[in-house]
C-alpha positions in Angstrom: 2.5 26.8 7.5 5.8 28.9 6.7 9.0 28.4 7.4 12.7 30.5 6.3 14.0 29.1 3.7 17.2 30.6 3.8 18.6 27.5 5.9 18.0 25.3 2.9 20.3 26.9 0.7 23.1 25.1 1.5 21.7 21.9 0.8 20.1 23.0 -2.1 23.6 23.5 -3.4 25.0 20.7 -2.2 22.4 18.3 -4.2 23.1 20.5 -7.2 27.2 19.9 -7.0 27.1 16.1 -5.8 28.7 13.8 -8.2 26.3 10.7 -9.6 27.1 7.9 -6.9 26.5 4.2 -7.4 23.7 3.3 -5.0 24.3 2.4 -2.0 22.8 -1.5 -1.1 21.6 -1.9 2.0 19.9 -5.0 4.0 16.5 -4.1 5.0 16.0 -5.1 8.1 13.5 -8.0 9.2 10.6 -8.2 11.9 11.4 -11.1 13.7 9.1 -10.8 16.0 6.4 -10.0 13.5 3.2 -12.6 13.9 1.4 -13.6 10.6 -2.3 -12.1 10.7 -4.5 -14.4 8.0 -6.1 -11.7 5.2 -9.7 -12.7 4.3 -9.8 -10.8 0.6 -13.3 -11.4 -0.3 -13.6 -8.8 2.5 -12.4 -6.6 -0.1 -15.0 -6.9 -2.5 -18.5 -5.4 -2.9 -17.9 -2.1 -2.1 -20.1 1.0 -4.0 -19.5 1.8 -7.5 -16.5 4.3 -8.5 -19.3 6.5 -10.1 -21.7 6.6 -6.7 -18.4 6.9 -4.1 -17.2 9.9 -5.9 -20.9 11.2 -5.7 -21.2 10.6 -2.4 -18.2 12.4 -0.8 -17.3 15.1 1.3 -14.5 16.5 2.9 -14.5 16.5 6.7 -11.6 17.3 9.0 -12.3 14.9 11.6 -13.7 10.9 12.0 -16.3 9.6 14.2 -14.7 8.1 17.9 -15.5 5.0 16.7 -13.2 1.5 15.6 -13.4 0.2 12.4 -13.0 -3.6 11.0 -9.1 -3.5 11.0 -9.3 -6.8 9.1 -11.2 -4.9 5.8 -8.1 -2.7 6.0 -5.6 -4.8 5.7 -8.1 -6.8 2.7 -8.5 -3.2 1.2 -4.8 -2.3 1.7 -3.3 -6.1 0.0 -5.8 -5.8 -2.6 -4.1 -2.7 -3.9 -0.8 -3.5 -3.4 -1.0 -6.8 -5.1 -2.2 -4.5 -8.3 0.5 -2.5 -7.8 3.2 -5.3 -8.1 1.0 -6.9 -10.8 1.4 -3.9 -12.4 5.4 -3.3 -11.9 7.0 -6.3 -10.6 7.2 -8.6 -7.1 11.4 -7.4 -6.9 13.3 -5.5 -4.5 11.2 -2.1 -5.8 7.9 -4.1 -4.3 6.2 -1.6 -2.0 5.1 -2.4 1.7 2.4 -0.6 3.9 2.3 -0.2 7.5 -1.3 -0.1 9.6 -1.5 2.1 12.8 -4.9 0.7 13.8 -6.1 3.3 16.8 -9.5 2.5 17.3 -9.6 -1.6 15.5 -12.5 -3.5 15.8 -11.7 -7.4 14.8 -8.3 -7.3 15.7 -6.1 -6.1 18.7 -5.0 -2.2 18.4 -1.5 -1.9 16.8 0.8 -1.9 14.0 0.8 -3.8 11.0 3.1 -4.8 8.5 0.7 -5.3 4.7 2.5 -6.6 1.6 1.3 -7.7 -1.3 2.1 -11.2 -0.3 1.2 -10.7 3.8 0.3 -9.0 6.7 1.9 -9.3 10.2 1.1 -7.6 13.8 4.3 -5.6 14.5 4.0 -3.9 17.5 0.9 -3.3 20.2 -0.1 0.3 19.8 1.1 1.2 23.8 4.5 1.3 21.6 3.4 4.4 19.4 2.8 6.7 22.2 1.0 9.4 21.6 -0.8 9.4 18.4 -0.6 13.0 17.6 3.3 12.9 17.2 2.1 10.9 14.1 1.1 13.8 12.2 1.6 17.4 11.4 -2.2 18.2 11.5 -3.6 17.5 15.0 -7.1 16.6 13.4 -5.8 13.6 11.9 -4.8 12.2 14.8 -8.6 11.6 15.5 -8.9 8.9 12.6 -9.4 5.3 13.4 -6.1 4.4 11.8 -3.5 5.7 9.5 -2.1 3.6 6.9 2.0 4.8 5.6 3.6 3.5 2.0 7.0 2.9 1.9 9.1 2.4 -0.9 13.0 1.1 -1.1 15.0 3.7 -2.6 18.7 2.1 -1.9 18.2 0.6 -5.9 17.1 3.6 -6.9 18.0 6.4 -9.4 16.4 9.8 -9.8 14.2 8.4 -12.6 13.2 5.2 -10.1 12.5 7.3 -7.0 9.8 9.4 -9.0 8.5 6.1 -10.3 8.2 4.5 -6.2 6.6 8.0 -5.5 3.9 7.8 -8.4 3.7 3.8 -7.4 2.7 4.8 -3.8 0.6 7.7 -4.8 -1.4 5.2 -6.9 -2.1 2.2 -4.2 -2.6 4.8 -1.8 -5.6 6.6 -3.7 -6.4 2.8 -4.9 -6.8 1.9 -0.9 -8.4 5.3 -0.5 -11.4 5.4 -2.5 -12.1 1.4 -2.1 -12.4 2.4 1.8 -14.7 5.0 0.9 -16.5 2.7 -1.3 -17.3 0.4 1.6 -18.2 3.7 3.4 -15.4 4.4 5.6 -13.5 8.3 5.6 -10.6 9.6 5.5 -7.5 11.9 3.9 -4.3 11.4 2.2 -1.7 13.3 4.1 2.4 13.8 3.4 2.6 15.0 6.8 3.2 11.5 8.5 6.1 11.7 11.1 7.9 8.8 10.3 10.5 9.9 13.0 8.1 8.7 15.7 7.8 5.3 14.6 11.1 4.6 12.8 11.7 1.9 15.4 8.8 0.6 14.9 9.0 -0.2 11.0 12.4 -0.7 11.3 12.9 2.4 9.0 15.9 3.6 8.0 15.0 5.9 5.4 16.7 3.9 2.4 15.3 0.8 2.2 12.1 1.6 4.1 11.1 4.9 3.3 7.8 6.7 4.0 6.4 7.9 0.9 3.1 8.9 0.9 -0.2 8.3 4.1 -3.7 8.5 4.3 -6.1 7.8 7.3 -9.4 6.3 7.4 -12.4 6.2 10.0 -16.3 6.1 9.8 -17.3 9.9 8.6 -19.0 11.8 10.9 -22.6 12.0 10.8 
């Protein structure tokens, strides 16, 4: 994919002039509406050894048309980010994941909220329209879910944003290769379109910012 970077310029310059700012605190804003899902984390255990998953994989551009166990997700997905705030801290820098469960088996199609702490149903997935204004790459769009890691950045400095990026690279990969030790597929992506769903997650690209994705599915045969 190209594009003209002449455009960017401008901004580029800007960023490099701007005076150092105070950050700016925000109020996230709440789900309301959200409905507590219960998290079963033993579901998160006995997957494959590290050594045998990393044997065992391949890269394949497109997942099987078939649901998986949403509930395993969400286990998978609270399992690493309770490392990750065991790790850095519970505070305002916690991060938070959202579940766009396509093809769910176990629990209704639809969007999740996963913290380290809980999980909610957000929004049935008629809201998210159509699932390939998700992603850049069409082929993703054929994965059973897609999972997004946000990060609050209204706290943070330069220093503390590449911190929330490495954070969310880390319990993304840790969610990543745990699915594919319980035998599930998938790819990390940074071409999530947080645009489409901003409603959704009540995103406003501050507090809740889309850092880093990564889809799962059952792998092809």
């Amino acid at each position: 994919m190209r594009s003209e970077p002449s455009p960017m310029a401008a901004l580029l310059a800007g960023f490099g002039t701007r005076a150092v700012e105070a950050p700016a605190r925000r109020a996230m804003r709440p789900f309301e509406r959200a409905t507590p899902v219960p998290v079963d984390l033993d579901d998160a255990m006995f997957g494959e050894d590290l050594l045998d998953t990393l044997l065992r994989r391949r890269s394949s551009l497109r997942c099987a048309d078939e649901p998986v166990r949403t509930g395993l997700v969400f286990a998978l997905l609270q399992d690493a980010l309770r490392r990750d705030s065991a790790e850095w801290g519970f505070g305002d820098g916690a991060l938070e994941a959202f579940v766009f469960a396509l093809k769910s088996e176990g629990s209704s199609p639809g969007v999740y909220r996963v913290t380290a702490a809980d999980c909610a149903f957000v929004a049935p997935v008629s809201a998210i329209g159509d699932v390939e204004d998700l992603v850049v790459q069409r082929e993703l769009a054929t994965a059973a879910g897609i999972v997004s890691v946000h990060g609050r950045l209204d706290h943070a400095d330069a220093h503390r944003y590449r911190l929330c990026v490495t954070r969310a690279a880390m319990a993304i990969y840790d969610f990543h290769l745990r699915a594919q030790s319980h035998g599930l597929g998938g790819s990390l992506f940074a071409g999530f379109i947080a645009s489409a769903v901003r409603h959704l997650v009540r995103s406003d690209g501050v507090t809740r910012h889309p850092l880093i994705s990564a889809t799962y599915g059952k792998p092809l045969p």
